[in-house]
C-alpha positions in Angstrom: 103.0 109.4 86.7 100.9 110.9 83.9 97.3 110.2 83.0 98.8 108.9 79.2 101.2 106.4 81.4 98.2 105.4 83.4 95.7 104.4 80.7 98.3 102.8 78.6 98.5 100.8 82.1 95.0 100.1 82.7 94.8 99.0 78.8 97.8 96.7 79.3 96.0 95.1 81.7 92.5 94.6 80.4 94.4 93.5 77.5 96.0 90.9 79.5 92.7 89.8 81.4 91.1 89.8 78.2 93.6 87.1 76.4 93.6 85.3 79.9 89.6 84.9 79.5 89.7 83.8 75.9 92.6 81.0 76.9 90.5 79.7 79.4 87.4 79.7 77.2 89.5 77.7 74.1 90.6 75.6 77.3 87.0 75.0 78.2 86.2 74.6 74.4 88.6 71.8 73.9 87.4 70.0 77.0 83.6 70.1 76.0 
């Protein structure tokens, strides 16, 4: 596995963390 595959990875997933935490913060939003 190259160190290009693995950051493209690592970025996927902070990506997907990131959108995660901003769903859940509209979520929140909407509630208050």
């Amino acid at each position: 596995m190259s160190i290009q595959m693995l950051f493209c990875g690592l970025t996927h997933v902070d990506t997907m963390t990131q959108r995660k935490f901003l769903d859940n913060t509209e979520r929140q939003r909407a509630v208050f």
